[in-house]
C-alpha positions in Angstrom: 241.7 8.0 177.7 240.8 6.6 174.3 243.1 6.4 171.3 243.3 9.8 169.2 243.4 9.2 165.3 244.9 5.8 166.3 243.5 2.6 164.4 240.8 0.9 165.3 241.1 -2.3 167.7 239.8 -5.8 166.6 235.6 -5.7 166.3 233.3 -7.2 168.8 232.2 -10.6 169.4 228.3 -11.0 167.6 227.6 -13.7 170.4 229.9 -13.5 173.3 230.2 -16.2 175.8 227.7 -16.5 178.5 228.6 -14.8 182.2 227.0 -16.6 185.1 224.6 -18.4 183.6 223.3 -15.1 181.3 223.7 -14.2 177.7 225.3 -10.7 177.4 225.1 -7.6 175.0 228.4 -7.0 173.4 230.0 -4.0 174.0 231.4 -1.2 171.4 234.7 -0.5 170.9 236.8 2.3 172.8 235.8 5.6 170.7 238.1 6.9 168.7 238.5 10.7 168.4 239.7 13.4 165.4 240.4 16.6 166.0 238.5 18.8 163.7 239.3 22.3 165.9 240.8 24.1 167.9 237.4 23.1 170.2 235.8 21.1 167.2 236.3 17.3 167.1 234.6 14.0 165.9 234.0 10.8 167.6 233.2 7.6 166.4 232.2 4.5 168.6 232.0 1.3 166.3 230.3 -1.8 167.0 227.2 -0.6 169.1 224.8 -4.0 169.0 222.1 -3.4 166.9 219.4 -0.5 167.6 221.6 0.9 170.5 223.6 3.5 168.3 220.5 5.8 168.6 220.2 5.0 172.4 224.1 6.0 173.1 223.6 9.1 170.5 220.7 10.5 172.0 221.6 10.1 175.8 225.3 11.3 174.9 223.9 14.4 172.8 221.8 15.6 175.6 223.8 15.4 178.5 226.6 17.0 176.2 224.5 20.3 176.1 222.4 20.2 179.3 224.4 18.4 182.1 228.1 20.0 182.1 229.0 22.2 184.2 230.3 25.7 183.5 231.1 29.3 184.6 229.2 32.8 183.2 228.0 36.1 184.7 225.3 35.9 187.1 224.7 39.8 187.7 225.6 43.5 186.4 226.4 46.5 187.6 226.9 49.8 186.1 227.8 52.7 187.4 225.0 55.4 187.2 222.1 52.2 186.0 219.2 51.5 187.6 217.6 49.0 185.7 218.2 47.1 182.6 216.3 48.9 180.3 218.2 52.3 180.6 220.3 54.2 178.3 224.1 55.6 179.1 225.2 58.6 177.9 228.3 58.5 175.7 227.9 54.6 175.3 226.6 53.4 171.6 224.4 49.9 173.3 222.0 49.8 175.7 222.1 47.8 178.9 220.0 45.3 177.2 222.7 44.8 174.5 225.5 45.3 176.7 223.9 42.2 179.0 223.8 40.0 175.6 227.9 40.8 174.9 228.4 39.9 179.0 226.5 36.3 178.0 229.2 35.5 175.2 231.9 35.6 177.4 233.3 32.4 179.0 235.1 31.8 181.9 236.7 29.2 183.5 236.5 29.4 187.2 239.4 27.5 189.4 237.4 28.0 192.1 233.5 27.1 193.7 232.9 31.0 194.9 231.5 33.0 193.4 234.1 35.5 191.9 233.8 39.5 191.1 235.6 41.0 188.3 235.5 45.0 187.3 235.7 46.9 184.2 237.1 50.3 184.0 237.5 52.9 180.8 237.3 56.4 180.7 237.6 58.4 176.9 236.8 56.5 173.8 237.2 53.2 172.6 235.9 49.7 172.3 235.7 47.8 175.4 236.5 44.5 175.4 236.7 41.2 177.4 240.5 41.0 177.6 240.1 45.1 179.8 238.5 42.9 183.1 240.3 43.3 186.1 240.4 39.5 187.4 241.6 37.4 189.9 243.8 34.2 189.9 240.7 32.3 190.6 239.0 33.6 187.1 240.5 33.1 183.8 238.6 35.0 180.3 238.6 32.5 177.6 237.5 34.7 174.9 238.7 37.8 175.5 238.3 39.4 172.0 234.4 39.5 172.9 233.6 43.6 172.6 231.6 44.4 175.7 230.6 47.9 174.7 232.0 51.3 172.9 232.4 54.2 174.3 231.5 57.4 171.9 232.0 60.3 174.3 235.8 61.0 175.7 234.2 62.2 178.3 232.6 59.4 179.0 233.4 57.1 182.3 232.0 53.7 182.4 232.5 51.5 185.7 230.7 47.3 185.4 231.4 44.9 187.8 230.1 41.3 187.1 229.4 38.2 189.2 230.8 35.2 187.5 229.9 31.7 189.5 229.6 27.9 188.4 226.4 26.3 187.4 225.0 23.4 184.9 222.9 23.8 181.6 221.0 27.3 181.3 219.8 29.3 184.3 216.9 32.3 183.6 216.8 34.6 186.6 213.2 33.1 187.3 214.6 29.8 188.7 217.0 31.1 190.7 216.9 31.4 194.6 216.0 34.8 195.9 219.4 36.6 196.5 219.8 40.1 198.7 220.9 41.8 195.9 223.0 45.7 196.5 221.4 48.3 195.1 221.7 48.5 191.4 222.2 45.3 190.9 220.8 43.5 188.2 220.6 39.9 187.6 220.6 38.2 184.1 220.3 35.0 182.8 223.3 32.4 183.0 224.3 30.1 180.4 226.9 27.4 181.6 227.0 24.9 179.4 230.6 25.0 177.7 229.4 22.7 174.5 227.8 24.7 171.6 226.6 22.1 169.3 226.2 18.4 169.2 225.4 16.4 166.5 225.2 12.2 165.8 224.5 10.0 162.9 224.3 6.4 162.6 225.1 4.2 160.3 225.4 0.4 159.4 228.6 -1.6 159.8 229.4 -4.9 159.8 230.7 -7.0 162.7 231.5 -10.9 161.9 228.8 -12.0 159.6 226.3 -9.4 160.4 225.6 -6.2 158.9 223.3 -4.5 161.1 225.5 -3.5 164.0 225.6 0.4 164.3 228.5 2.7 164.0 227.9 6.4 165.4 229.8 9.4 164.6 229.2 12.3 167.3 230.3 15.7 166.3 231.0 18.0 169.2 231.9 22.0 169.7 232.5 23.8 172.5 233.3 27.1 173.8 237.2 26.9 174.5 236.4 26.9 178.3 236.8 22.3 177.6 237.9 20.6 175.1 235.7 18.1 173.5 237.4 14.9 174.4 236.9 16.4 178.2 233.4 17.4 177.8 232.6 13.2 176.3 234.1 11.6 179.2 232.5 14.0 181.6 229.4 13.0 179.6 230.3 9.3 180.0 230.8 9.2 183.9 227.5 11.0 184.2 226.1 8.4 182.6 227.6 5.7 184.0 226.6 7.1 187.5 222.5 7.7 186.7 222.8 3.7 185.2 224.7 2.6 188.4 222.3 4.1 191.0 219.1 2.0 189.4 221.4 -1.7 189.8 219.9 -2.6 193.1 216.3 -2.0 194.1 214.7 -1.5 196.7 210.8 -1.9 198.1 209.1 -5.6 198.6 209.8 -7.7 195.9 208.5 -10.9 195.9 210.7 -14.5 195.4 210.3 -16.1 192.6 210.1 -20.3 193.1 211.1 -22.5 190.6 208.2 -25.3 189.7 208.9 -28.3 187.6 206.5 -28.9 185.1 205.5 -32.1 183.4 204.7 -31.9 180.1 205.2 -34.1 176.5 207.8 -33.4 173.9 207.0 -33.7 170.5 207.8 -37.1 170.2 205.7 -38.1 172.9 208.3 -38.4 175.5 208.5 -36.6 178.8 209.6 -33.1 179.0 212.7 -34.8 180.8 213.2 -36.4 177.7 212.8 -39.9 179.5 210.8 -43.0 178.1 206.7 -42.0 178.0 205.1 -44.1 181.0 202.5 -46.7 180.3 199.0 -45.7 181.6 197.4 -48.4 183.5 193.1 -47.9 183.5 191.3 -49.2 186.4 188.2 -50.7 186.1 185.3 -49.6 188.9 183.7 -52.5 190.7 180.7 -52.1 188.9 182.4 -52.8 185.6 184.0 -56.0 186.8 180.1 -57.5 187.8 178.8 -57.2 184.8 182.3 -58.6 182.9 181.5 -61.8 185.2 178.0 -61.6 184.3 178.6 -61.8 180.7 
């Protein structure tokens, strides 16, 4: 856990010491968090070495609203509905609209089944979220969210719903073929608890340099995780992906070290020794007509 509105720890080393024989990157500091919500916070992560506050932003940002797993409805049914685009007597939406309420509740599911919950009204009224009849397994987390209203008193409406976990969006096109019941109909899932991500970067100064990179990363989610959660889920998925590419495999070829002779600029050797004296030989030929001279 990282400190919440607690000060900030002593900056980052601009060149830290070598490890093993390499130079190394320095790290950021431990993220510090404010609360701006009820499900609204901020984050700020100082000291990011120069040009990788975008890297961390971006990577962050996007598994924040595409990798984090979540619980909605999967499939409808409605008592006396056929298809999605019919009309109920008595009842002010359509299926279509009712379908779009179902998709703004959230759940949280304690469990990996799939769970089934049932709505039932009969007489006038709004129908809500909070009217489901769930399990211990299920929990609403917005149960204000109006479902439908009923304008007929006469009027008896029956839904049951099929809430399960996935990750990111799911349209009904990419799911696996199911075996349906009759009447059935499956809808789009959105599971993603965060609702908005944004990052900015800016420039701040570590030691004597001014181009290290502070970001700021606003998060909001649905109520079903709080934003400190949802970042260190998004961390550790990170932090897995980056660990699974440290050791490769295939045929790599060794690399052998050659020396290499060459002249510094001083005319030395590239050992830094004393330049060796160059001794020419003269042919045989050379040395005839010296003695013929």
């Amino acid at each position: 856990m990282f400190p919440v509105n607690g000060p900030y720890e002593t900056g980052p080393t601009v060149h830290p010491k070598p490890q093993n024989g390499m130079q190394i990157i320095a790290s950021p500091l431990k993220p510090k968090y404010t609360a701006l919500g009820t499900n609204h916070g901020k984050f700020e992560i100082l000291g990011c070495y120069p040009g990788y506050g975008t890297t961390v932003g971006n990577a962050l940002r996007r598994v924040l609203l595409s990798s984090l797993d979540g619980a909605a409805a999967k499939s409808i049914k409605i008592k006396g509905v056929s298809h999605e685009f019919s009309t109920i007597p008595g009842v002010m939406e359509d299926v279509v609209q009712i379908i779009l309420n179902l998709k703004q509740v959230r759940f949280n599911l304690h469990g990996d089944e799939t769970v089934k919950i049932t709505l039932k009204s009969k007489g006038e009224g709004v129908l809500t979220a909070a009217q489901f009849k769930t399990s211990s397994d299920v929990e609403v987390v917005n149960p204000d969210q109006i479902i439908a209203t009923i304008t007929d008193k006469k009027t008896e409406f029956e839904m049951e719903v099929e809430v399960d976990k996935g990750i990111g969006y799911v349209p009904v096109e990419s799911r696996e073929r199911e075996d349906y019941e009759i009447d059935v109909i499956a809808i789009d899932s959105i599971y993603t608890p965060v609702k908005r991500v944004n990052y900015e970067i800016e420039n701040m100064r570590v030691g004597k340099r001014t181009d290290y990179d502070k970001v700021t990363l606003e998060v909001v989610t649905d109520g079903s995780i709080s934003p400190v959660e949802a970042f260190e889920k998004s961390v550790a998925i990170l932090v897995s992906q980056f660990s699974s590419l440290t050791e490769v495999e295939g045929d790599i070829p060794e690399v052998k070290e050659t020396a290499v002779e060459g002249k510094s600029a001083k005319g030395g050797s590239a050992s830094g020794g004393k330049p060796k004296k160059v001794t020419k030989k003269k042919s045989a030929k050379a040395d005839k007509e010296g003695a013929a001279e």
